[in-house]
C-alpha positions, 0 to 999 in steps of 0.5 A, a space after each residue: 441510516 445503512 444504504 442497500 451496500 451496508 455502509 454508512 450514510 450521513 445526510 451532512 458532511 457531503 459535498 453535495 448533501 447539504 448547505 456550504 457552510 461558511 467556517 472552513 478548517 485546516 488539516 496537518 498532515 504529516 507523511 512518512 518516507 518514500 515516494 509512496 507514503 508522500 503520493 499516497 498522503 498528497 492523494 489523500 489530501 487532494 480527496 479531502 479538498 476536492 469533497 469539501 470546499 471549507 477543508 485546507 490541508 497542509 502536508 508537512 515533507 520530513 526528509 528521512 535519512 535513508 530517502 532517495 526521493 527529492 522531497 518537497 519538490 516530487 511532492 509539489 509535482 503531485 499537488 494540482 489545487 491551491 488549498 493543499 500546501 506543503 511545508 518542507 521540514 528542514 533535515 534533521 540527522 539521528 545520532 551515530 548510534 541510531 544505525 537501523 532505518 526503524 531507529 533513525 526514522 522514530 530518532 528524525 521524528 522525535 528532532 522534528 516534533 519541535 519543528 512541526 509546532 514551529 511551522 503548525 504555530 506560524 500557520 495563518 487562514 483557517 483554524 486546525 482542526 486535525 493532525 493525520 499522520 502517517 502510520 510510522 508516524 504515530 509519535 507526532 500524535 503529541 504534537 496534536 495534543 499539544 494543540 489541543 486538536 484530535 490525531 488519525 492515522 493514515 492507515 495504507 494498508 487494508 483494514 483487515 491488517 488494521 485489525 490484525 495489528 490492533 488485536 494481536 497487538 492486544 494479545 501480546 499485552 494482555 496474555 504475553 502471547 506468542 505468534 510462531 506456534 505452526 500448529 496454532 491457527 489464530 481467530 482474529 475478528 477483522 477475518 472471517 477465516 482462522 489465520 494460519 502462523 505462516 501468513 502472520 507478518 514478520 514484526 510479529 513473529 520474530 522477536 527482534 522485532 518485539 519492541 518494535 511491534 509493541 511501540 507500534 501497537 501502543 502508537 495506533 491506539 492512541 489516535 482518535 481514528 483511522 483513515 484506511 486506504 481501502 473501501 468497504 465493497 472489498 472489506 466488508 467483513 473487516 469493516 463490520 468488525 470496526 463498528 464497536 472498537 473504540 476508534 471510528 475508521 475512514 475507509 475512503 479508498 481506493 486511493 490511487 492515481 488512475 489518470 497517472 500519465 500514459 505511456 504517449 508521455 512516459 520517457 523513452 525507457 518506457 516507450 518499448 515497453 508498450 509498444 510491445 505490449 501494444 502488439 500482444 493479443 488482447 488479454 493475452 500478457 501475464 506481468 511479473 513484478 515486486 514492488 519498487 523493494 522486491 527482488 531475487 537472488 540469482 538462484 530464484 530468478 532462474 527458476 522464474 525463467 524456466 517456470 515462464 518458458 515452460 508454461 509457453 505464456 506471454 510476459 512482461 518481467 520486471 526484473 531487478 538487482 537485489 541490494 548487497 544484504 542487509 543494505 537499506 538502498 533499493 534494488 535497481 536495474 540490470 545491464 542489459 549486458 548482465 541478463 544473459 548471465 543470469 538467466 538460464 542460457 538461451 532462455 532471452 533468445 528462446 522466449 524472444 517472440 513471446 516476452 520481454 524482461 524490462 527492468 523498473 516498470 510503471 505497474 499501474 499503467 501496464 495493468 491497465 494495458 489491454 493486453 495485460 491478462 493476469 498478474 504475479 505480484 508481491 501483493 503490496 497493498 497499493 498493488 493489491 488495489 491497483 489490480 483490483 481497480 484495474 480488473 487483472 486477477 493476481 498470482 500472489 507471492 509476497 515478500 515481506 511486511 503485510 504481503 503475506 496477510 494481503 494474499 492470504 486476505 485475497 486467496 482464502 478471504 476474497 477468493 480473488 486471486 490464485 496462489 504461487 505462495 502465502 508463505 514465502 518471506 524474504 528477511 532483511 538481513 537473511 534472505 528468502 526463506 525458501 527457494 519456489 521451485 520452477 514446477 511451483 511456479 509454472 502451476 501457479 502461473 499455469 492456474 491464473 492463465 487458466 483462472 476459474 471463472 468464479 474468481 475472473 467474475 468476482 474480480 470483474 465485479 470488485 473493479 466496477 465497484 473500487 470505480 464507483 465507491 468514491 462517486 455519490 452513493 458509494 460507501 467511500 463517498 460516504 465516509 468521506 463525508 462522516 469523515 468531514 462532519 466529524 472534522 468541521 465539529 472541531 472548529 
């Protein structure tokens, strides 16, 4: 049946809509790198366990080459129930000749795949029932068929994306279509709006990256479904788009940690922060930050600051050190003692009563800060859903991967969020694109402090709707439970 909100509702697999059975089932997932993908799988996990009580999952921790996190031990500190365990992979080291992070990553999954049906196979308790992988992760989906269970793909970015790939994936099959025409508009089913080439992803518009996007394409269609880090609420359109593929999808979002620890328990580097913002005007903060990837040559960092002096506004910048070109390592944080030199002079004693630039930021904590008012992003996903959760309308200026597709999807699609840009890209080996001049900036800035009462209501009504999508009645609750009937017919 289709409930008032038009998703989807099951009168079994539901935690609280019928009978605990007594078969129980056991899933394997398998994350790809970075303290994102694994926090986001592990939340994926303990969403899985805590709707169904038959349901155990195993998480099996690939240490990749090119990853600063700790592995299993961040992990294990996620994990808060027994039926979620973790398993961590011993390291496996890609050839010499597997020199970029894209070829060590498919090179480590490949000497892992042993790895993983030596661990699947030594597992006791409950029956497997499913393999999820990680959306990088697409080449253990032969591993599953060696089990003879169904694979998914945990899906972390927007289902609109989702659909994105899958459809120009199609395109560049079927008719060898080409991406980088700046006159063409292209129709793509999972968006109401014509999408413009400047908002398309790098990996599809730039042929080195051909090989790549065509292995990825093939990779996702041979999952059995998606579970997509997203909720129906948001991305009805996208989803509607979905009811006839040929692979069901699992919008079960937003996946996030709303009870991450506040600032009373963050260490003493955080302490300031907040006890700055804790003397700010209620609303009254913009907050500027990119990611844990993004940063800026010195040239747009003074832009930044002339654009945020002139607007007069209230801010909190997190301000990072760009990695040397074409290093694969993160940005870090400046020395206090390097800040005058880079920003214009006088500007930190000048905006000293109105804002503070910090280094590292724990974004999610800040967003739900009264003070904070609006929020220039990167638009990463989990960003994205993070200030959709949190109610604080965005200024987008993505960077790289999906960021352009996320805030073009949020200004044009949801008409959620203002503009600084669509279609700045910063390459791996290159650099940005373009330099945003100050006087861009400012009005973009200028336009989220004095944002449209339309937007500052759609946001509002978005953030009550991602708090209530997962309780009973809600579409992601009920995903959830198509989710767990369809895995319980496996065992």
């Amino acid at each position: 049946m289709k409930e008032k909100n038009g998703c989807n509702r099951l009168s079994c697999g539901g935690r609280l809509s019928c009978p605990v059975m007594k078969k129980e089932a056991r899933i394997v997932i398998v994350p790809s790198a970075g303290a994102g993908h694994i926090a986001s799988t592990i939340e994926l996990a303990k969403l899985l366990v805590n709707h169904d009580p038959r349901l155990w999952v195993t998480e099996l921790v690939i240490k990749f080459p090119f990853d600063r996190t700790s592995g299993n031990s961040y992990a294990q500190s996620l994990v808060s129930t027994e039926r979620v365990n973790l398993i961590n992979l011993l390291p496996e080291c890609p050839t010499d000749s597997e020199s970029t992070r894209v070829g060590q990553m498919i090179a480590v999954l490949e000497n892992q795949k042993p790895n993983i049906k030596e661990a699947v196979s030594n597992l006791t308790g409950p029956p497997l029932a499913a393999f999820i992988v990680d959306m990088f992760c697409t080449a253990i989906i032969d591993v599953a068929k060696h089990f003879g269970v169904p694979s998914l793909v945990f899906y972390t970015s927007g289902v609109a994306f989702l659909g994105l790939m899958l459809h120009l994936h199609t395109l560049r099959e079927r008719d060898n279509a080409e991406f980088n025409d700046s006159d063409t508009e292209f129709i793509i089913p999972s968006f109401a709006n014509a999408v413009p080439p400047k908002a398309l992803p790098s990996v599809v518009i730039n042929k080195e990256w051909d090989s790549f996007f065509l292995a990825y394409g093939k990779g996702l269609k041979k999952a059995d479904g998606f579970i997509v880090n997203s909720f129906e609420e948001l991305e009805s359109h996208a989803v509607h788009s979905f009811t006839h593929a040929p692979q069901p999808i699992y919008p079960v979002g937003p996946l996030l940690n709303p009870k991450a620890h506040a600032h009373v328990h963050a260490d003493a580097d955080n302490t300031d922060t907040f006890n700055w913002l804790d003397h700010q005007p209620p609303s009254s903060v913009i907050f500027l930050c990119f990611g844990s990837m993004g940063s800026f040559p010195e040239d747009q960092v003074r832009e930044i600051a002339r654009a945020l002096e002139n607007t007069g506004a209230r801010f909190l910048w997190s301000l990072r050190k760009p990695q040397p070109k074409g290093s694969m390592s993160l940005p870090s944080d400046y020395p206090l003692s390097d800040l005058p030199a880079i920003l214009p002079p006088g500007f930190l004693d000048r905006t000293a009563e109105i804002g503070k630039v910090i280094g590292w930021a724990p974004q999610a904590q800040i967003l739900a800060h009264s003070a904070t008012a609006g929020f220039v992003s990167h638009c990463g996903w989990n960003s994205t859903l993070e200030s959709v959760y949190y109610g604080v309308p965005v200024a987008t200026w993505p960077l790289h991967a999906e960021q352009q597709m996320n805030a073009f999807e949020l200004v044009c699609e949801l008409k959620m969020a203002v503009e600084i840009a669509l279609d700045y890209r910063v390459d791996f080996w290159t650099g940005p694109n373009t330099l945003l001049t100050a006087d861009k900036i400012e009005k973009g800035i200028r336009s989220l402090m004095n944002i449209d009462q339309d937007i500052k209501n759609r946001v509002k009504e978005m953030s009550e709707k991602s708090r209530k999508t997962l309780l009973q009645g809600g579409c992601s609750y009920s995903y959830l439970g198509r989710f767990t009937h369809y895995i319980m017919n496996q065992v």
